[in-house]
C-alpha positions in Angstrom: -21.6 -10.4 -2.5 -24.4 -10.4 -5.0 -25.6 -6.8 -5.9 -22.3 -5.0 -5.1 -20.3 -3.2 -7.7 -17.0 -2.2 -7.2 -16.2 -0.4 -9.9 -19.0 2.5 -8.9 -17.3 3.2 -5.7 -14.0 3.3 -7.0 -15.1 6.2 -9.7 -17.0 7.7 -7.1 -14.5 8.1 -5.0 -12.2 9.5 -7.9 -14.9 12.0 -8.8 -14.8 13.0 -5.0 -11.3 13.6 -5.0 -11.0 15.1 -8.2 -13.6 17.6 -7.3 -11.7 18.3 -4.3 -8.5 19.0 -5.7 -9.8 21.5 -8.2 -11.6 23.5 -5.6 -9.1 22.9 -2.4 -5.6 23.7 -1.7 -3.6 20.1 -0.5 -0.3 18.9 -0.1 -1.1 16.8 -2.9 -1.5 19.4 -5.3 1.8 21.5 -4.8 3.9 18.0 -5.6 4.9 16.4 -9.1 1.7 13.6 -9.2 2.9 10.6 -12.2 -1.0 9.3 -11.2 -1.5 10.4 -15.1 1.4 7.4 -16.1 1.1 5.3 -13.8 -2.3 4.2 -13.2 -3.7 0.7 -13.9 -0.4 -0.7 -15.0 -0.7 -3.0 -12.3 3.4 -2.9 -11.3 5.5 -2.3 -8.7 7.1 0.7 -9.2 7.4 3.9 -12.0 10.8 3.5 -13.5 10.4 6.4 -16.0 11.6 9.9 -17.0 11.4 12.5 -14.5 8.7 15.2 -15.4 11.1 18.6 -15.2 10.6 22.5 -16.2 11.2 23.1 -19.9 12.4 26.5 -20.8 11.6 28.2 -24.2 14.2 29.0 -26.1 15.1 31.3 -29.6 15.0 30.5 -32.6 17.2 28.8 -34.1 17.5 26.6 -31.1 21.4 25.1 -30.5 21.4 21.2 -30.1 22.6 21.9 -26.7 19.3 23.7 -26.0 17.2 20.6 -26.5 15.3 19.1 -23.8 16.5 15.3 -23.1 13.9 13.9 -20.2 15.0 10.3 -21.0 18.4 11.4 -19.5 16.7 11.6 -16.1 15.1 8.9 -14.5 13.3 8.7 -11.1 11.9 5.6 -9.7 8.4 5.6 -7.2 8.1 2.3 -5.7 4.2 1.3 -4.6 4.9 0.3 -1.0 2.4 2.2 0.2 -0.9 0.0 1.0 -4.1 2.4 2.9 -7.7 1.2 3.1 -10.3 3.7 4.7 -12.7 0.5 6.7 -16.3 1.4 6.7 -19.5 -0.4 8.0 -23.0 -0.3 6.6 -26.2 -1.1 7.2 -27.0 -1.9 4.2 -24.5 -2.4 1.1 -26.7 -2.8 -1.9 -29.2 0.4 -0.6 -26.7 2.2 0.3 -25.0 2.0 -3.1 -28.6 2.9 -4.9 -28.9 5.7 -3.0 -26.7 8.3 -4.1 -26.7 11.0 -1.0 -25.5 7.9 1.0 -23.1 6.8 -1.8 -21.7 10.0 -1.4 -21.3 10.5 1.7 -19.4 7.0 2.3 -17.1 7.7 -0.8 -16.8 11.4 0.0 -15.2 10.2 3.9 -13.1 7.5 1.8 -11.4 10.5 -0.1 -11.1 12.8 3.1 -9.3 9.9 4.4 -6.9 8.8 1.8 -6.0 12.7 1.0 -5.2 13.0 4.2 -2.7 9.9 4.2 -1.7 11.3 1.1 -0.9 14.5 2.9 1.1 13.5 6.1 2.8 10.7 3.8 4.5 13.8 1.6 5.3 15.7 4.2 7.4 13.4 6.2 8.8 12.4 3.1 9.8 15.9 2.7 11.1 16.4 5.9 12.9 13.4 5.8 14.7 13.3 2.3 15.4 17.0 1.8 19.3 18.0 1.6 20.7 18.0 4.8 22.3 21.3 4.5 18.7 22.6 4.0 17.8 21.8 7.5 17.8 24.9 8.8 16.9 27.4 11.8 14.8 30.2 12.2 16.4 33.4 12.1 14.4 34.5 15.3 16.7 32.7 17.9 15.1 34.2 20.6 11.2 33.6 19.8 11.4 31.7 17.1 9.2 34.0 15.4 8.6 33.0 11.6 10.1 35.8 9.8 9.9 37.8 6.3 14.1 36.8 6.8 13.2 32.8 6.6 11.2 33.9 3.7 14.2 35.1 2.0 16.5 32.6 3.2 14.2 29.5 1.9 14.0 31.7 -1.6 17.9 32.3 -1.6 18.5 28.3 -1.2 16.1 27.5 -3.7 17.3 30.1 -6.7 21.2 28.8 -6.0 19.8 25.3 -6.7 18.2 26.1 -9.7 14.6 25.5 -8.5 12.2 27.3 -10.7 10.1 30.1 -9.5 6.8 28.8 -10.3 5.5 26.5 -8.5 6.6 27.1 -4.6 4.9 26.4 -1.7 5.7 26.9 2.0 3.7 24.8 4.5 3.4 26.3 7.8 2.4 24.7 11.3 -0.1 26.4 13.7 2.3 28.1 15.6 4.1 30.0 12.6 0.7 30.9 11.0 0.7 33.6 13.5 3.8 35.2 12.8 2.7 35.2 9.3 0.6 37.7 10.1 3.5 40.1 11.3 4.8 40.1 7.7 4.0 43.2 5.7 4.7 41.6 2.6 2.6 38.9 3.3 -0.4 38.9 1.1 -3.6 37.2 2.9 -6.9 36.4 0.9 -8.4 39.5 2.4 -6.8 41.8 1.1 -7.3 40.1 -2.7 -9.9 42.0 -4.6 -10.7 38.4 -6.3 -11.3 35.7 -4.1 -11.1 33.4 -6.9 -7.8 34.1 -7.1 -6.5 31.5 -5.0 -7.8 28.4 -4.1 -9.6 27.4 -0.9 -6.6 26.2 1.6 -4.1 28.8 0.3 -3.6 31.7 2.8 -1.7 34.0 1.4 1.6 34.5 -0.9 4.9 35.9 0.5 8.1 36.3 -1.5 7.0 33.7 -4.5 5.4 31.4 -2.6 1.8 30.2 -1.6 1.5 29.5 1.7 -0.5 26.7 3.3 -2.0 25.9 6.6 -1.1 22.2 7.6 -2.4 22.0 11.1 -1.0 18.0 11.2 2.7 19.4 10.5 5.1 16.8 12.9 7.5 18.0 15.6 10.7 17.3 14.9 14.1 16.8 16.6 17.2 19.5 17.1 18.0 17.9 13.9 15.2 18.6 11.7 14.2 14.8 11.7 11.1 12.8 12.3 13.8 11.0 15.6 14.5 11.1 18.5 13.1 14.3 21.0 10.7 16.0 18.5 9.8 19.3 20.2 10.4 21.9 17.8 7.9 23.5 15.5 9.1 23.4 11.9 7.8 24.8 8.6 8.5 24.1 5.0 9.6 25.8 1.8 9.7 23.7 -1.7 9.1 23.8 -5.0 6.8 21.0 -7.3 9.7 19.2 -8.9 11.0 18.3 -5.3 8.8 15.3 -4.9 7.2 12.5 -7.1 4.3 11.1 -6.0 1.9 8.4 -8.1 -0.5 6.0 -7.5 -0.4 2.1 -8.8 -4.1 2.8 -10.1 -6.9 5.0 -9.0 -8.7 2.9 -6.1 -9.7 -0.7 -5.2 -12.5 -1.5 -3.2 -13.2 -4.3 -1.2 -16.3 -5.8 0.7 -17.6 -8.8 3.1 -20.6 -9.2 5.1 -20.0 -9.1 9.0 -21.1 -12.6 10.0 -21.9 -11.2 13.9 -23.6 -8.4 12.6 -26.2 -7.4 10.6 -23.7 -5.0 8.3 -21.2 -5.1 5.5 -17.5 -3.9 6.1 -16.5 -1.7 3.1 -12.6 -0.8 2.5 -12.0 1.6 -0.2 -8.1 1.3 -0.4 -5.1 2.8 -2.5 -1.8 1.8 -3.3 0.6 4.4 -4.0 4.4 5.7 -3.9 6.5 8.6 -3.7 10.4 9.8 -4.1 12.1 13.2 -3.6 13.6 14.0 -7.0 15.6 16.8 -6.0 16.8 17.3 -2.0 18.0 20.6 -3.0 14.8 22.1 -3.8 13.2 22.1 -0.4 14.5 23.8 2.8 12.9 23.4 6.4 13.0 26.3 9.2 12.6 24.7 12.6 12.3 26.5 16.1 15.7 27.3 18.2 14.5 26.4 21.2 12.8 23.3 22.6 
């Protein structure tokens, strides 16, 4: 197609999402990203060293103190293949004009952060240690408690999981009982609201808590299988998952031969891998 220029709605689409991310609480940003290493190589996987805390230490610092990264490797395959389809009017105008080239790249990033999003969590949910899979300590309304709070934060200290960077993720239903928790600190009650960012409702015991209105069901297992009825929220820190994309976005387009329009896909290829299954626990509901 004469006139069209890929490359201007791919970086538009990046300056969307970056904007968002600095501003707005996701998934996305409470994970390891590799996106930095691992864009535009044009491969199928990150084979590389696995981005881990690093503790200061002393001086003189013993041999044994000394940081090895290359010892650790984690692998992110790029299986994962999302377009967001769109139809104009008008392709070339619509790039010229920049409130419309907006507003198509700005539903482009609302749609692949959103993939982005349920793709991590059911990652999570899936690949965290089995023993992790727990229940609420409310057996009788599966209330979400200030106990599951310390429970999750128990778990995670005896695996090593360092204490910045947690994040709990709580479904609809267990937002409610959050607000049961004395300890729980809601944005309200912050004398600076730029203290946290948009999407962040509070902090409780070490870690920020987030919304996610699309959390899954899952079984009496804990798993994305068979009966998923139970409500279940999630505790984990940022070295628990890798997640990276192949490069930053691809865009394709074709005029509609039946129509007077142009389809428009804005697509992303990315990966993702737990890194450590200990460092995440799950609390689901008792009773169905």
């Amino acid at each position: 197609m004469s006139g069209f220029y890929p490359g201007l709605w791919a970086s538009k689409t990046l300056q969307q999402m970056v904007n968002e991310l600095k501003t707005n609480q996701r998934i996305l940003n409470t994970i390891t990203d590799y996106t930095p290493l691992t864009i535009g190589k044009q491969v199928n996987a990150y084979n590389g060293p696995t981005l881990t805390a690093v503790d200061a230490a002393s001086m003189p610092i013993a041999d044994e103190s000394f940081t090895n990264p290359t010892k650790s490797y984690v692998q992110i395959a790029f299986d994962q293949k999302y377009g967001v389809p769109q139809i104009l009017s008008d392709i070339e105008n619509a790039q010229s004009n920049l409130d419309l080239l907006s507003l198509y790249t700005d539903n482009a990033k609302e749609g692949l952060l959103d993939k982005y999003d349920a793709y991590i969590i059911s990652a999570l949910i899936a690949g965290l240690n089995a023993s992790n899979r727990l229940l609420l300590a409310d057996t009788v309304d599966d209330n979400l408690s200030v106990t599951d709070f310390l429970t999750a934060r128990k778990t995670l200290n005896a695996a090593g999981a360092p204490l910045k960077g947690r994040t709990c993720v709580v479904n609809a239903e267990h937002e409610a009982d959050l607000y049961e928790i004395d300890s729980f600190i809601s944005r309200d009650k912050i004398s600076d609201a730029v203290a946290m960012k948009e999407g962040i409702i509070g902090r409780c015991l070490g870690f920020d808590v987030i919304l996610y209105s699309d959390m899954p069901e899952v079984s009496s297992a804990g798993l994305e299988s068979g009966t998923q009825n139970r409500y279940v929220s999630l505790f984990y820190s940022k070295l628990a998952y890798g997640f990276g994309r192949q490069k930053e976005f691809g865009v394709k387009s074709q005029p509609a031969a039946g129509a007077a329009s142009d389809y428009l896909n804005i697509y992303s290829v990315f990966g993702g891998v737990i890194q450590f299954d200990t460092y995440a626990v799950s609390m689901r509901d008792n009773n169905a």
